[in-house]
C-alpha positions in Angstrom: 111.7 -139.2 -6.0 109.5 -137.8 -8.8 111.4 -135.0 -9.6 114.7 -137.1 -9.7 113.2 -139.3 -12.1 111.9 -135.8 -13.8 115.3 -134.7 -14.0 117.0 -137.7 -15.6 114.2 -137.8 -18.4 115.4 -134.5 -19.5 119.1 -136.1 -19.7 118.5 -138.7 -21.3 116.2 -137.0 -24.0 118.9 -134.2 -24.3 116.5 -131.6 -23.8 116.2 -128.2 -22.5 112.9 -127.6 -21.4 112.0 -123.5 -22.0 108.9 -122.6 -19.7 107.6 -119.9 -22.5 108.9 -119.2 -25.9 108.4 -116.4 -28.4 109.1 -114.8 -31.7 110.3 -111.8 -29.9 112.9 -112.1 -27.1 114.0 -109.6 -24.9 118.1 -110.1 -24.4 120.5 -108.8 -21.3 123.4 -109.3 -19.2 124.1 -108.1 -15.7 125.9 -105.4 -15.2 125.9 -104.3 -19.4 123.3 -101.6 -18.7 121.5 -101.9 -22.1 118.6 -104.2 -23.3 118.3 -105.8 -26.6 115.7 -107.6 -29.0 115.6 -110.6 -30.6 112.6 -111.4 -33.6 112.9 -114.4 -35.3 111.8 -114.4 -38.3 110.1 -116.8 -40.9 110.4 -117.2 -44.3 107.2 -119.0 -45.2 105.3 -118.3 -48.2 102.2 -117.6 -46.0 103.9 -115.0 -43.4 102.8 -112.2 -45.9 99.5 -112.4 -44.5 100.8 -111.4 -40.8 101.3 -108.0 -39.4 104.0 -107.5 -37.3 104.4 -103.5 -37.9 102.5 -102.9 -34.7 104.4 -105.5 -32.7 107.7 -103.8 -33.4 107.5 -99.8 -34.3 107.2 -99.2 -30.8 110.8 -101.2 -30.1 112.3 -99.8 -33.2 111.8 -96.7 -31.9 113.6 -97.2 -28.8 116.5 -98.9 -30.0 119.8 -97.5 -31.3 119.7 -99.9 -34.6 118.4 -102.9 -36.0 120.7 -105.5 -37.3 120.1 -108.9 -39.8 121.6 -112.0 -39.7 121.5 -111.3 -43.5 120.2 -108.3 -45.7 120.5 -108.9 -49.1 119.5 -106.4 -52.2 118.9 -106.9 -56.0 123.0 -106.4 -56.6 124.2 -108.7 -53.7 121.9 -111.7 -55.2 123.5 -111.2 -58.3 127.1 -111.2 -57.0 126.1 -114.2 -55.0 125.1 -116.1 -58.5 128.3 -114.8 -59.9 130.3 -116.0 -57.4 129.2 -119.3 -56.9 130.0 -120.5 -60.4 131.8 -123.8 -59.9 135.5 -123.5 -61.6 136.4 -126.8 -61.7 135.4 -129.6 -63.9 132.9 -131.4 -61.9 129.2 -130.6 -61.9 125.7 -131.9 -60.5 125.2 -133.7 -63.3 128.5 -135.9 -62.9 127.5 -136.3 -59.5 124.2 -137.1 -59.3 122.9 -140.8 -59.8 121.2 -141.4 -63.6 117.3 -141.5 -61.3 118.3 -137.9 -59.5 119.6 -136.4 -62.2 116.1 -136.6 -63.8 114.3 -135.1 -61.1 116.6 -132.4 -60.8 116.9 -131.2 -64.5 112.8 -131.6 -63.9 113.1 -129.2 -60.8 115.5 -126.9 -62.5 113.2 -126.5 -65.5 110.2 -126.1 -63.4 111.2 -123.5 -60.5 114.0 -122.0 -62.2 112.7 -122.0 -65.7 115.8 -121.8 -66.6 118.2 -124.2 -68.6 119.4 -127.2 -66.5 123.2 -126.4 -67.8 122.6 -122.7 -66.5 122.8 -124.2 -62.9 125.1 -127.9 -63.1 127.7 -125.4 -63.0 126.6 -123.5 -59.9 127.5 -124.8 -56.1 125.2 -127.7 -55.6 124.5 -125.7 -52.3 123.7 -122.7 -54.0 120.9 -124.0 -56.1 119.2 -125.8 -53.0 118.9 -122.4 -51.5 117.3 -121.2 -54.7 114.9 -123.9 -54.8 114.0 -123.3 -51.4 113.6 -119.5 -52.3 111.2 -120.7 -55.0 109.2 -122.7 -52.0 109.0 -119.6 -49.8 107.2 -117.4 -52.8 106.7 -114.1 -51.8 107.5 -115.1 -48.0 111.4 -114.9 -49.0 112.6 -111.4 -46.7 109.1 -110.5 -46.3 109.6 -109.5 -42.5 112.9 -108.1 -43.3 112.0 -105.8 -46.3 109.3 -104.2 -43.7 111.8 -104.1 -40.6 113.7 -102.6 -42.9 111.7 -99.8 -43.9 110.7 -99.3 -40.1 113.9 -98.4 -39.4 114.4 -96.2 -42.2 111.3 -94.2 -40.9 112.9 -93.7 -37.9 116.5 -93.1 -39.7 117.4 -95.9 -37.5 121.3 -97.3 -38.8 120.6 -100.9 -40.0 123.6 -103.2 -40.4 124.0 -106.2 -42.1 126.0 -109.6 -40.0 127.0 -111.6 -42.7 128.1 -110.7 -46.2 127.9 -112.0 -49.4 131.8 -113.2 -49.2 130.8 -114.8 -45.6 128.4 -116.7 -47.4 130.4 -117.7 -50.2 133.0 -119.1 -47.5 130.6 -120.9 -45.7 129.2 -122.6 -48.5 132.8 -123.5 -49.6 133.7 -125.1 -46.1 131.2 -128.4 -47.8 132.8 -130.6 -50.4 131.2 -130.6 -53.9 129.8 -134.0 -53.1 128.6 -133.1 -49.7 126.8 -130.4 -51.3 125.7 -132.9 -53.9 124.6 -134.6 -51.5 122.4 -131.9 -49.5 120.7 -131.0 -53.4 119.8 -134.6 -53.7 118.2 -134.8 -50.3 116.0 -132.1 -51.0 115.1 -133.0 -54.5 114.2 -136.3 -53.4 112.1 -134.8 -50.3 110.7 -131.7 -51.8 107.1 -132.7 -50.4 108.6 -133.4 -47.1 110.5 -130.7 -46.9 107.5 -128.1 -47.7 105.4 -130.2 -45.2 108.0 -129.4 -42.4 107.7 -125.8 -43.7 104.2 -125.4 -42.7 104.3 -127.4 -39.7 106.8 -125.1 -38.9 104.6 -121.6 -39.7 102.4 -123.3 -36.8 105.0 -123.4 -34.4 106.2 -119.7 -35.2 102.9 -118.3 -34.2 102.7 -120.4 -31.6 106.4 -119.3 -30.6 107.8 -122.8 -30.5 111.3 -121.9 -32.0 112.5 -125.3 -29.9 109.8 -127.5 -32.7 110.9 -125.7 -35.4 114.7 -126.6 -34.4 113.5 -130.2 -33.7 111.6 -130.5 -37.0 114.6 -129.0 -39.2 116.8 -131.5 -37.6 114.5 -134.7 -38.7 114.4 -133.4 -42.3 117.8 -132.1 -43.4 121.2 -133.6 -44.5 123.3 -133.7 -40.9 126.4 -132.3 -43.2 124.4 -129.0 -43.9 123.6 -128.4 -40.2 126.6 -129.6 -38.6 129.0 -127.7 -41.5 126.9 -124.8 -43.1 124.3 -123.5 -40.4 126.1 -124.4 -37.2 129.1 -121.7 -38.7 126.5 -119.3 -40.2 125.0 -119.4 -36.3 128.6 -119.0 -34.9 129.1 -116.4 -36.6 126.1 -114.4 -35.9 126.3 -115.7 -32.3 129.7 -114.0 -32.2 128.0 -110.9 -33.2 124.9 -110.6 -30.8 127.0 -111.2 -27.5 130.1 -108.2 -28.7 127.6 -105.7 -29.7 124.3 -106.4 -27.3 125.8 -105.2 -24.6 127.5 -101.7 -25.6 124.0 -100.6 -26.9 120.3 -101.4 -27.7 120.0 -103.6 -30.7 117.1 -105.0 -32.4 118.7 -108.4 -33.9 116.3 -110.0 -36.6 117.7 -113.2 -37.3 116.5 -116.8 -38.8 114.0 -118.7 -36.7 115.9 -121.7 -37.5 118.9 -120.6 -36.2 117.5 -120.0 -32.8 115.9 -122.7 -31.3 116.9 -125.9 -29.8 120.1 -127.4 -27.5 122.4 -126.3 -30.4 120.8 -123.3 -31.2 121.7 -119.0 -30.5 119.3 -118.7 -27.8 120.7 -121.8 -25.7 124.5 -120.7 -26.3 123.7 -117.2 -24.9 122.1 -118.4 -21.6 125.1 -120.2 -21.3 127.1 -117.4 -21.8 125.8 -115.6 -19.3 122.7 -113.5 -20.9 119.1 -113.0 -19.8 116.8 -113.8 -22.1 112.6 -112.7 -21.8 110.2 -114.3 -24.4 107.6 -111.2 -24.8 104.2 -111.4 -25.7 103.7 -110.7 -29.4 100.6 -111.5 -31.5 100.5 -111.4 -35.2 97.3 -111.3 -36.1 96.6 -111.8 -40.0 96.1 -108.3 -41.9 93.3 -106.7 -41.1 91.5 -108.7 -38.4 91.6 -108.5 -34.7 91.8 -110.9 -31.9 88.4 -111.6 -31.7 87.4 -111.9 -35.7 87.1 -115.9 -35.6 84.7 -115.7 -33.1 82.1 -117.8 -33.5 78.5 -115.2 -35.2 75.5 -115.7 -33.5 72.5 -116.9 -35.3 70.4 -113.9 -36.1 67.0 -114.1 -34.8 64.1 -111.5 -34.9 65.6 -111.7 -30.7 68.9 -111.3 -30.8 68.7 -108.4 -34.2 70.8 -105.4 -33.2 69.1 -102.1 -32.9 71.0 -99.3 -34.8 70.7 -96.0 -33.6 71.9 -93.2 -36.2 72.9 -90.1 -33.4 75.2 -87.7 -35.9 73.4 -86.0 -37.9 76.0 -85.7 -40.9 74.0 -89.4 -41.4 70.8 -88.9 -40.6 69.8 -89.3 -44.0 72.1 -91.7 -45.2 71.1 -95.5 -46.1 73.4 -97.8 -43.3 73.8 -101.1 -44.6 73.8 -104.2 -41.8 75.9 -106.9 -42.5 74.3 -109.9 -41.4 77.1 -111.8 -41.3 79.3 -110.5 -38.9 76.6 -108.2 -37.0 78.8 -105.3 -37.8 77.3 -101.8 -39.0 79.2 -99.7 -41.6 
């Protein structure tokens, strides 16, 4: 009886409970032969301060190529800006209420630093992604840019799912006002929005994609999701399940795109595919596992003894740090 009631508690709520969950997912499919990776990845402003080198040289190594959901360079962002130049006669400011329109030219002015007409021209869409850019700091294709240079140690080929023109079309399947729409939810709920964000670093270390998919849903416009991310996901989706099982890929894609009853990992189970959360720590740089353990009082008792064996320091002063009991 309990686990009938267990059962229809799940329905109702609509969702999938996931025994373990990780950052880095190990993908198959009976009877392909090969076995892939999946690393979601965050764009926090704070993930700079995690290593994830040691996590993934060793799979990089073993792979036969690493492939992003997106790679972008210097001269794709700037065919992107060129590109999404709006050629008609509306703009933001036409759409936007008299109140929004204030906090937008203020937005524009202060994460842009640019001139609010250089951007009421620009897909509405377009500049909610550069604001959000602007929120991530240096966090923005952190991961990638050092995935990427893993693999180029290893002269590993790296390839690149979406393109700047699948981009553009994906932004252009949303209205103007829709997107309109999308820019004024965010620069309405900029606190909210950067709240979610580091709710959401928690749950990535913690390997909760499923929260992370959860929390995205409560804070975004429904049209974005349902219109821009769900065919962004489709088409990567399309991607992992041709290529992942004709050879070993290391697929480094979106943590937002992963998680959830809607999200990549979900539609590949159903599709038939194994996947295997693996243990993965990232540890800030420079510390180990053990460096926020608690330091023990120190006490003419509890004093460590050092003992100088090599005799290339015999004479050398040795300096104790008190505060973490170390010797160096």
């Amino acid at each position: 009886m309990k686990k009938i009631i267990f059962y229809v508690l799940i329905s109702v709520c609509g969702f999938t409970a996931i025994a373990q969950q990780s950052a880095l997912i190990k993908l198959s499919q009976p009877g392909s032969g090969s076995v892939s990776y999946i690393f979601a990845t965050s764009h926090h402003k704070n993930i700079i301060q995690y290593d994830i080198e040691n996590a993934l040289e060793k799979i990089i190594q073993n792979v036969n190529a690493i492939t992003f959901d997106w790679l972008q360079d210097d001269i794709q962002r700037q065919k992107m800006f060129e590109i999404m130049q709006f050629k008609g006669d509306d703009n933001v400011k036409k759409i936007y209420k008299r109140e929004d329109n204030i906090r937008y030219e203020l937005m524009v002015m202060d994460k842009l630093k640019s001139d609010v007409e250089n951007y009421a021209h620009t897909q509405p869409l377009y500049t909610t992604q550069l604001f959000r850019n602007l929120d991530h700091a240096g966090g923005i294709d952190f991961q990638n840019n050092i995935i990427f240079q893993l693999a180029l140690n290893e002269s590993k080929p790296v390839l690149s799912i979406l393109s700047v023109r699948q981009m553009e079309e994906i932004i252009y399947l949303m209205d103007f006002e829709t997107q309109a729409a999308v820019l004024s939810n965010y620069v309405n709920n900029a606190e909210k929005f950067t709240g979610t964000d580091d709710e959401n670093l928690k749950h990535y270390l913690n390997g909760n994609l499923d929260a992370i998919a959860q929390n995205i849903i409560a804070v975004q416009y429904a049209a974005y999701l349902n219109i821009t991310e769900n065919k962004k996901s489709e088409i990567v989706l399309n991607k992992i399940m041709t290529t992942a099982t004709q050879q070993s890929i290391l697929f480094v894609i979106d943590a937002g795109l992963l998680g959830g009853n809607n999200g990549i990992l979900k539609k590949l189970s159903d599709a038939g595919f194994i996947y295997e959360p693996l243990n993965i720590k990232m540890l800030k740089n420079g510390m180990t596992e053990n460096e926020n353990a608690e330091v023990p009082e120190v006490s003419a008792d509890n004093f460590p003894v050092l003992q100088i064996t090599e005799p290339a320091i015999q004479n050398a002063t040795v300096i104790i740090r008190t505060d973490t009991m170390k010797a160096f």
